[in-house]
KEKE-3310 file (N, C-alpha, C; in steps of 0.2 Angstrom, whole numbers, plus 5000, padded with zeros to 4 digits):
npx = (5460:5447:5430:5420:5406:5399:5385:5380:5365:5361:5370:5370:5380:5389:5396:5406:5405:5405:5414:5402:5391:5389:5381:5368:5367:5369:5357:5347:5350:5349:5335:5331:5330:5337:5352:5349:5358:5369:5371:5379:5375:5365:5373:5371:5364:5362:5373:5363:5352:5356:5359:5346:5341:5348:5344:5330:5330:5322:5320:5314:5308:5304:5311:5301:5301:5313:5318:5329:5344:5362:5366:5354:5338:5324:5317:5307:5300:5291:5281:5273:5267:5262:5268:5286:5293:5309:5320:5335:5352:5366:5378:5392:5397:5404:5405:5404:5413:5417:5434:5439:5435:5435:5432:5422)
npy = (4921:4911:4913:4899:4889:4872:4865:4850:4836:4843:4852:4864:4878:4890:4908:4922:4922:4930:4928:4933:4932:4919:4911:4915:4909:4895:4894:4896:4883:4874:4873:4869:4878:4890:4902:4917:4927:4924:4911:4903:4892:4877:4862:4853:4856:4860:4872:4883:4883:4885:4895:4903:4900:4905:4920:4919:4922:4915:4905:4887:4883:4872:4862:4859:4861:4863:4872:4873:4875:4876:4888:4897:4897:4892:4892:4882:4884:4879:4883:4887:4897:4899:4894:4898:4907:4909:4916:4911:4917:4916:4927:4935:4948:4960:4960:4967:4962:4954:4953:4948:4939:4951:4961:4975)
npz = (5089:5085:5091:5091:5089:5088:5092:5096:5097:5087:5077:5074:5069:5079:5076:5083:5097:5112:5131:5139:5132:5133:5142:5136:5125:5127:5136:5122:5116:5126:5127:5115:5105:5091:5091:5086:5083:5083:5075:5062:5051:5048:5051:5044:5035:5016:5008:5002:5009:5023:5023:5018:5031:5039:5034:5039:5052:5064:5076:5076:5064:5052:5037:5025:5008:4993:4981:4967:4967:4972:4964:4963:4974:4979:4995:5005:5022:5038:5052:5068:5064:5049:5032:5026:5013:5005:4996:4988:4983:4973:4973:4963:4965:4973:4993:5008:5021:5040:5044:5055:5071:5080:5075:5073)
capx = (5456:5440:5426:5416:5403:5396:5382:5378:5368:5359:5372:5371:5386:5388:5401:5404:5404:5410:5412:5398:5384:5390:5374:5362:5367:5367:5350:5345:5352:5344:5328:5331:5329:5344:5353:5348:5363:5374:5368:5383:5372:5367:5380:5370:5360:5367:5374:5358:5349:5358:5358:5340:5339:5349:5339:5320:5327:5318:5320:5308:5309:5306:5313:5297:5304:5319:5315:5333:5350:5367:5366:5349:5337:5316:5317:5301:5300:5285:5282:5267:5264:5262:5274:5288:5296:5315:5323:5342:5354:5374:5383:5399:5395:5409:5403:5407:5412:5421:5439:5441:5430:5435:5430:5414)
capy = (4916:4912:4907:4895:4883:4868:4860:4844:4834:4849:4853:4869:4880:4898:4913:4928:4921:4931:4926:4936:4927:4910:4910:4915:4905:4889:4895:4894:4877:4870:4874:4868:4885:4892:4907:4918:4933:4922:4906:4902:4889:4872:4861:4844:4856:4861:4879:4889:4881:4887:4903:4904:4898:4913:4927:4918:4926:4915:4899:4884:4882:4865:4864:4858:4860:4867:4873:4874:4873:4883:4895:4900:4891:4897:4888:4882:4882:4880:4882:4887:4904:4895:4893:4904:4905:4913:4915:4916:4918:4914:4931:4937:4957:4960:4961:4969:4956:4956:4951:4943:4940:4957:4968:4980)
capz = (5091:5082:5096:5086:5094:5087:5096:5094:5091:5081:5073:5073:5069:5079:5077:5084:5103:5117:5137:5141:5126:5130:5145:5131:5119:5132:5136:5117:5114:5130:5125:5108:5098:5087:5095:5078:5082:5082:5071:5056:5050:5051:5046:5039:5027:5010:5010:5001:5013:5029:5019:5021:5036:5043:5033:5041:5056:5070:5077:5076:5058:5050:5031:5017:5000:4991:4972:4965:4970:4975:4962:4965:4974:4983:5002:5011:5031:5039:5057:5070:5060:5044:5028:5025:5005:5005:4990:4991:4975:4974:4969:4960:4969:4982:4998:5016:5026:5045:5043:5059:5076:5084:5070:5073)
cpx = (5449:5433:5419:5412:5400:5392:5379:5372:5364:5360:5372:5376:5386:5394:5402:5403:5408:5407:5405:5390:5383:5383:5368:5359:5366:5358:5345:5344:5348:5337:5325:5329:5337:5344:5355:5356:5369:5377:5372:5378:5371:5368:5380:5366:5364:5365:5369:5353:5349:5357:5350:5336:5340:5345:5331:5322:5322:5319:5313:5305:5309:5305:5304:5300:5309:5319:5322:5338:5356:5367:5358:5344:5330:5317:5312:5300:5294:5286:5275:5264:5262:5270:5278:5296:5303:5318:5329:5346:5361:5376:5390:5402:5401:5403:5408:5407:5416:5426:5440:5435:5432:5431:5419:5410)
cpy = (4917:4909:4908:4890:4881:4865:4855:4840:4840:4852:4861:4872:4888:4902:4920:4929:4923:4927:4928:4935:4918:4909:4908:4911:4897:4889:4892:4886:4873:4868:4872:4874:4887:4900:4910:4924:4928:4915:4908:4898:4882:4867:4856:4850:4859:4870:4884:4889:4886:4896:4906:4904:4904:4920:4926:4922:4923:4908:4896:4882:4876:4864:4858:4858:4864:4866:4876:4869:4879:4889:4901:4894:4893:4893:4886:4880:4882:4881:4885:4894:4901:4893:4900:4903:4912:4911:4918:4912:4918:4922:4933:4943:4957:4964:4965:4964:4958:4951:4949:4945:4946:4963:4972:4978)
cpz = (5089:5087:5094:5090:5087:5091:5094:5099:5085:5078:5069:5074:5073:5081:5080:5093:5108:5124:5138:5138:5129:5136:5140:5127:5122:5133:5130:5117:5121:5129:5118:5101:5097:5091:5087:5080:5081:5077:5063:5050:5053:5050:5042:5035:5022:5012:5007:5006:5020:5029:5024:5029:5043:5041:5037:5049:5063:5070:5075:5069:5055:5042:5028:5010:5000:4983:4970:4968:4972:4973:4964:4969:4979:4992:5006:5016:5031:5048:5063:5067:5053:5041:5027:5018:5007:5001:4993:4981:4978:4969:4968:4963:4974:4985:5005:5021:5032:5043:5050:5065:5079:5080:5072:5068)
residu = (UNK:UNK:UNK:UNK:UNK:UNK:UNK:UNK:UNK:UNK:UNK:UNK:UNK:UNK:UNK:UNK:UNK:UNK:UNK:UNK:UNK:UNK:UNK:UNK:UNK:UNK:UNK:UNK:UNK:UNK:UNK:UNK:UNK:UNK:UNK:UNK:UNK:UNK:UNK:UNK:UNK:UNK:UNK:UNK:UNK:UNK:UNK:UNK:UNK:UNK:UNK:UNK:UNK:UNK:UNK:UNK:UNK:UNK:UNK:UNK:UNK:UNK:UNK:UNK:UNK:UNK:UNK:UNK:UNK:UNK:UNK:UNK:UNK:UNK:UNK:UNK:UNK:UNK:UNK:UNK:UNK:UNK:UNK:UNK:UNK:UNK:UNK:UNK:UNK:UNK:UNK:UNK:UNK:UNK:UNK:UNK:UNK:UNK:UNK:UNK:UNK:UNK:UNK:UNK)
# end
């Protein structure tokens, strides 16, 4: 069992959710902040995008420009701290990934 949330309508996607998060993350979503530990993406922007959206790392976030596209592409948020540029790049590299929601 994959437990997956979509909340709508902000469309935000989040994985990795056990009994004991779903408070927090209601919490989040009430408030209208993204619950970052657990934040898949979010699901109307293009995947380099959601990318980036996961490396900034802190809610509140409201997207400015996108200098590229999937293979590479610079990202700019702004939000009450000012702007903030995150470059993300599509690679070939194997990675470590978790193979299913139980894995450590």
């Amino acid at each position: 069992f994959a437990p997956n949330v979509l909340t709508l309508p902000h469309g935000a996607l989040y994985g990795r959710v056990q009994p004991a998060d779903v408070a927090t993350l209601v919490d989040h979503v009430e408030r209208g902040e993204l619950a970052m530990p657990y934040l898949r993406g979010t699901s109307f922007l293009p995947q380099h995008v959601q990318a980036a959206e996961c490396f900034a790392g802190r809610s509140g976030l409201r997207l400015l420009h996108v200098d590229g596209g999937d293979a590479r592409a610079r990202v700019r948020f702004v939000d009450g701290a000012g702007t903030l540029d995150i470059e993300v790049a599509r690679t070939t590299e194997p990675l470590s990934i978790l193979a299913s929601c139980g894995d450590a």
